[in-house]
C-alpha positions in Angstrom: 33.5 26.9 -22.7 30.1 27.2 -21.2 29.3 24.0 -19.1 25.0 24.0 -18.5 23.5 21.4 -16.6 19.9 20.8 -17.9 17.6 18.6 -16.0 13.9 17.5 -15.4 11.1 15.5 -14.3 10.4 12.4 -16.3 7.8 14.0 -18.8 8.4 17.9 -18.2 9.9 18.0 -21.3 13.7 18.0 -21.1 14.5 16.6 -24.6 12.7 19.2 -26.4 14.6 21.9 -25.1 17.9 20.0 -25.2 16.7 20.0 -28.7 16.3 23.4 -29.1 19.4 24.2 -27.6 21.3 22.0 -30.4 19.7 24.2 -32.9 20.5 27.3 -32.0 24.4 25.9 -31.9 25.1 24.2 -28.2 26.8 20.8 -27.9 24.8 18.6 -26.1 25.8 16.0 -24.2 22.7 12.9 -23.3 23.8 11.3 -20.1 21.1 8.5 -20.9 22.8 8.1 -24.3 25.7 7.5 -22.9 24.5 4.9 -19.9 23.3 2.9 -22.8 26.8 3.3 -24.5 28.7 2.3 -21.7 27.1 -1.0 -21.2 26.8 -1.8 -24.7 27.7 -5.3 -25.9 31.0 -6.1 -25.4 32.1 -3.4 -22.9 33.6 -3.8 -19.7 30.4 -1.8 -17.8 27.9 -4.4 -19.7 30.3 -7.4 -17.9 30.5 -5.7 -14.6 26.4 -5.3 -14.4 26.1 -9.1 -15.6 28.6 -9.9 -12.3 26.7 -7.8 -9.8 23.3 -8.9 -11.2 23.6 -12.4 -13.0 22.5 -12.9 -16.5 18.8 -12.5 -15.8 19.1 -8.7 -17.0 21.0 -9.7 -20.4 18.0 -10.3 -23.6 18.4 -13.3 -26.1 20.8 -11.1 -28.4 23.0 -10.1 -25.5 22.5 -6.8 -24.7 21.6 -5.7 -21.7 17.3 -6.3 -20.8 16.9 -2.1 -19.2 13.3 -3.1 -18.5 14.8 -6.7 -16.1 17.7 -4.3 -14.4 14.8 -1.9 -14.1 12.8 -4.3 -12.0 16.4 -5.9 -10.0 16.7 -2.0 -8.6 13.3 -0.6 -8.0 12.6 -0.3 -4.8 16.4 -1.7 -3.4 18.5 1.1 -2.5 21.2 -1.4 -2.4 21.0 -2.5 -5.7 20.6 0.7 -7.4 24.0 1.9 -5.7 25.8 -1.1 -6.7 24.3 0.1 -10.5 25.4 3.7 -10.2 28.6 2.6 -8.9 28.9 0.6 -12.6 27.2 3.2 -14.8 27.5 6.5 -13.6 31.8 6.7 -13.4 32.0 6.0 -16.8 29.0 8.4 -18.3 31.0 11.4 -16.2 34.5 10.0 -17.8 32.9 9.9 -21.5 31.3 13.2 -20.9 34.3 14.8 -20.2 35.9 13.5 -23.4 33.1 14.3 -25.4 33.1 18.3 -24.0 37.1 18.0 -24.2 36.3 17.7 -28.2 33.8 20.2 -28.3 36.1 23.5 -28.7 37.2 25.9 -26.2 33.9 28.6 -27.1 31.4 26.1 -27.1 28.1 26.0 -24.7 27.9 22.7 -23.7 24.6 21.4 -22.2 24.7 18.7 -20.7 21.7 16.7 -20.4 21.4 14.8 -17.1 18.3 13.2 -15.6 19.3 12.4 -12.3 21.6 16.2 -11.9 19.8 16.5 -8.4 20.3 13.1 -7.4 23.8 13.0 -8.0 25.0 16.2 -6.7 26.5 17.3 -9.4 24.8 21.1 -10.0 27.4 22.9 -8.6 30.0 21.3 -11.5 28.0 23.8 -13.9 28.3 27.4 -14.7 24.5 27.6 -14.8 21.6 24.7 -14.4 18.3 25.1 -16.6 15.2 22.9 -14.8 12.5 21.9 -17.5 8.8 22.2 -15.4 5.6 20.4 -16.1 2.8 20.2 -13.9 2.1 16.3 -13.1 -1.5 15.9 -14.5 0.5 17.6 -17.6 3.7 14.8 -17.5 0.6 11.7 -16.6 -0.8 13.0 -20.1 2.7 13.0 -22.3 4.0 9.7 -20.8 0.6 7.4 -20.9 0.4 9.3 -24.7 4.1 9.0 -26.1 5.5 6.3 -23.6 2.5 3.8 -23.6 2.9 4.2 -19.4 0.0 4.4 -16.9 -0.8 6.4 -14.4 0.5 4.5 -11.8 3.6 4.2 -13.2 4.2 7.2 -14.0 3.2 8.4 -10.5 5.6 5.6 -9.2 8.8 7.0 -11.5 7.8 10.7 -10.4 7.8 9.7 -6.7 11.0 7.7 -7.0 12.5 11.2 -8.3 13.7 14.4 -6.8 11.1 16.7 -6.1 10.1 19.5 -8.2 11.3 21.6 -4.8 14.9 19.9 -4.6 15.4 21.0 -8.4 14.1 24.1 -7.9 16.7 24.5 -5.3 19.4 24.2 -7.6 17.9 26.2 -10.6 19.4 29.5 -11.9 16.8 29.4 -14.6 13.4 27.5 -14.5 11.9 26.6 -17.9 8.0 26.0 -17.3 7.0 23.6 -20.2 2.9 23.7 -19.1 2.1 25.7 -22.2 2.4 26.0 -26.2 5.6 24.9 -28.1 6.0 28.5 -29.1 6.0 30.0 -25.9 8.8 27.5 -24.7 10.9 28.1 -27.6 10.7 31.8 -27.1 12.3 31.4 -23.5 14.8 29.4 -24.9 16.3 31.8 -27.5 15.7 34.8 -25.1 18.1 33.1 -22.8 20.6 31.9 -25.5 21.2 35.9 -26.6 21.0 37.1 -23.5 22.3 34.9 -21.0 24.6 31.9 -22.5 26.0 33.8 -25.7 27.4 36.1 -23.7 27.8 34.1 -20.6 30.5 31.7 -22.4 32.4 34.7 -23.9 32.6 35.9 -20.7 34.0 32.8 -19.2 36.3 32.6 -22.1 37.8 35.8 -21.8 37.7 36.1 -17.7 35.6 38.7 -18.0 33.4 39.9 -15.0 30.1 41.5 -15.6 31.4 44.5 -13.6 30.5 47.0 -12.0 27.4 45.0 -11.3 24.0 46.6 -12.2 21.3 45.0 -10.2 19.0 47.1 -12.3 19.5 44.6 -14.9 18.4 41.7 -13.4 14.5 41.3 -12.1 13.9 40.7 -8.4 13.3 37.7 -7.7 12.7 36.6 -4.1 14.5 33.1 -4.0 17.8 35.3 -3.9 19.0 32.9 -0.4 19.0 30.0 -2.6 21.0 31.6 -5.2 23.5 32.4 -2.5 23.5 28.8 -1.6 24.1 28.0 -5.4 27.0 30.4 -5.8 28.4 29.4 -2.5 28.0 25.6 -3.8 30.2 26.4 -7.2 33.1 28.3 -5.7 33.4 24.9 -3.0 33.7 23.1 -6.2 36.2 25.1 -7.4 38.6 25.8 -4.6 37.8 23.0 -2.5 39.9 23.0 0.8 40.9 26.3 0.2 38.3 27.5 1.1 38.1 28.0 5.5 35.0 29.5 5.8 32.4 31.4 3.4 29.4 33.8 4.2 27.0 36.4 2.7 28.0 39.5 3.8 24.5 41.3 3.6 22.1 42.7 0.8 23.0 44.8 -1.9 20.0 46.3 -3.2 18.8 49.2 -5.2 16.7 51.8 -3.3 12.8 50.8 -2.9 13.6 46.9 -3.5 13.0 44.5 -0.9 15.4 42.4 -1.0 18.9 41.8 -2.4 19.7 41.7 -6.6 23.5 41.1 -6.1 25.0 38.3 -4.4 27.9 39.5 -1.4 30.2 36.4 -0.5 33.0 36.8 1.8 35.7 33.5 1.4 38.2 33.1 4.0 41.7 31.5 2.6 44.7 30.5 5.1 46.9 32.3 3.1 48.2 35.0 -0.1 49.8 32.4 -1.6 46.5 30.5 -2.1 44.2 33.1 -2.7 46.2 33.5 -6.1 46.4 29.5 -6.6 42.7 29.7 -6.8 42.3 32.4 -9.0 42.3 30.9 -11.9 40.0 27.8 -10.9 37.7 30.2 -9.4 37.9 31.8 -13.3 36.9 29.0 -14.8 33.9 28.7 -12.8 32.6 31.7 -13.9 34.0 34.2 -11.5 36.3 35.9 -12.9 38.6 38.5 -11.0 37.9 42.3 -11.4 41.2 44.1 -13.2 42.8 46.5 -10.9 41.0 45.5 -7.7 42.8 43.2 -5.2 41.1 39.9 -3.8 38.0 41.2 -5.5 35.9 38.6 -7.8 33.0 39.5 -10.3 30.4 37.1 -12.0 30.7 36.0 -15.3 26.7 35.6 -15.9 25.1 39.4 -16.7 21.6 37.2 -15.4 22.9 37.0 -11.9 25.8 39.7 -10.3 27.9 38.8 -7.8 30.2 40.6 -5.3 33.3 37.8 -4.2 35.8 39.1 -1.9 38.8 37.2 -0.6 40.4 37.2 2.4 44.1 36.1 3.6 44.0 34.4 7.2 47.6 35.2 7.2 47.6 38.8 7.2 
C-alpha cells in the first residue's frame, strides 16, 4: 500500500485533484468527511464538544452548528486545542480503518487540510501540495463559497503558509492555470511516480542502483533531506542515535546533489535488523546482497541509506 498525503490552501484546489486521483483508481480518504462523521448525532465526539463548549454550538435538529464552534475557536488557541484534542484522535483512528479495508496494493490518498499543522507529513510515503496564487483562491471562494475577501484573507492567514507546505512537499501541484493542464500533471505522476511507487513498496523493492539522471535537478534537494530524514524518524523512532547527510552525490556538470546520502547511527546489530522491515514499509527498502545498505522505493527521488552498528 501506497499511503499519499495530499494537502492545500483553502481554495488552491485540493478536492479537484483528490478527485482526479479517485478516477484514475486511488482510495481516498477526506479527513473533513470524517470530522463531520465523528461528531455526528449521537456519537460520543458530538457529546464530548457539547461538554467542552455548552450547547450553544448544537443547531435546532441537534447536530452540531460548524459555523457557532467556528466562531467559539477562532482566534483562542485554547479553545481550538481542546477541539483537536476531541476531533482529530478519532479522524486518524477511522482513517486507519478505512485504509486497513482498502487492500494491501492500493494508493491511498489521504486528503488532510491541516497535514502541516498537525505534523503528520512524515507518516506518508509521499505528500502532494495543491498551489493557487491568493488573488486566484480570493476569486474561487467569494465565487463558489459565497465568502469575502476578508474572510478569505482571515482563513488563509490563520493557515500554514504556502512556505511551511512547501517544506514538506515531494511534489507541488500548481493549480493557477486550465483544468487540463492540472489533470495532465496528475496522470503524469500516477504512471510514473505512484503506480510504480506502491509496487515498489509492496514488493520491497528499491529503485537501485540509483540513476540521478532520471530525476530533474531541482535545487530544494536540503529540504528533501530534511523530509527523508523526517520519515525514517517515523519509522524507527528511538532507534535511531543520530542521522546525517553524508555529502552530494551528483552527476558530472550538476550543481548540486540528485541522490539523497543518509548516514543512521543504531546502538546495536540486533536493531539495525529490527528496523528493517519498518524502515521497508516506509518506502526504503533494503538493497539484496548489500549489508546495512537501504535504497528508495520512489524512482522520483533516489536515495542512498546506510546503517551503522554503534556496537561494532
Amino acid at each position: 500500500m501506497l499511503k499519499v498525503g495530499l494537502t492545500g490552501g483553502i481554495g488552491a484546489g485540493k478536492s479537484a485533484v483528490a478527485g482526479r486521483l479517485a478516477t484514475l483508481g486511488a482510495v481516498v480518504i477526506d479527513s473533513d468527511v470524517l470530522a463531520r462523521d465523528v461528531v455526528a448525532p449521537g456519537t460520543e465526539g458530538l457529546a464530548e464538544v457539547v461538554a467542552a463548549f455548552g450547547s450553544g454550538v448544537l443547531a435546532a435538529d441537534g447536530s452540531l452548528d460548524r459555523p457557532a464552534v467556528g466562531r467559539a475557536v477562532f482566534g483562542d488557541d485554547d479553545a481550538r486545542k481542546r477541539l483537536e484534542a476531541i476531533i482529530h484522535p478519532r479522524v486518524r483512528t477511522r482513517s486507519l480503518e478505512l485504509a486497513a479495508q482498502a487492500g494491501p496494493a492500493a494508493i491511498v490518498v489521504h486528503d488532510v487540510p491541516l497535514l502541516v499543522e498537525t505534523g503528520l507529513a512524515p507518516s506518508y510515503h509521499i505528500v502532494l501540495v495543491v498551489t493557487a496564487s491568493e488573488p486566484v483562491r480570493i476569486v474561487r471562494l467569494a465565487r463558489g463559497r459565497s465568502m469575502t475577501e476578508a474572510e478569505v484573507r482571515a482563513r488563509i492567514a490563520a493557515q500554514a503558509s504556502d512556505a511551511q507546505r512547501a517544506a514538506v512537499a515531494d511534489v507541488l501541484l500548481p493549480n493557477d492555470g486550465t483544468r487540463d493542464v492540472l489533470w495532465r500533471r496528475i496522470d503524469e505522476l500516477w504512471r510514473d511516480r505512484l503506480v510504480p511507487y506502491e509496487d515498489n513498496v509492496r514488493l520491497r523493492r528499491p529503485v537501485w542502483p540509483p540513476d540521478p539522471t532520471a530525476v530533474p535537478y531541482d535545487p530544494t534537494w536540503p529540504q528533501q533531506y530534511a523530509r527523508i530524514a523526517a520519515r525514517i524518524g517515523h519509522a524507527v523512532g528511538a532507534a535511531a542515535l543520530s542521522m546525517r547527510h553524508t555529502g552530494p552525490t551528483s552527476m558530472p556538470g550538476r550543481p548540486a546533489p540528485d541522490t539523497v546520502d543518509i548516514e543512521l547511527d543504531v546502538p546495536s546489530d540486533a536493531v539495525a535488523d529490527e528496523i528493517v522491515e519498518p524502515l521497508a514499509e516506509a518506502g526504503l527498502p533494503p538493497v539484496p546482497g548489500v549489508a546495512r545498505r537501504h535504497g528508495s522505493a520512489d524512482p522520483g527521488r533516489p536515495v542512498n541509506l546506510y546503517i551503522r552498528a554503534m556496537d561494532r
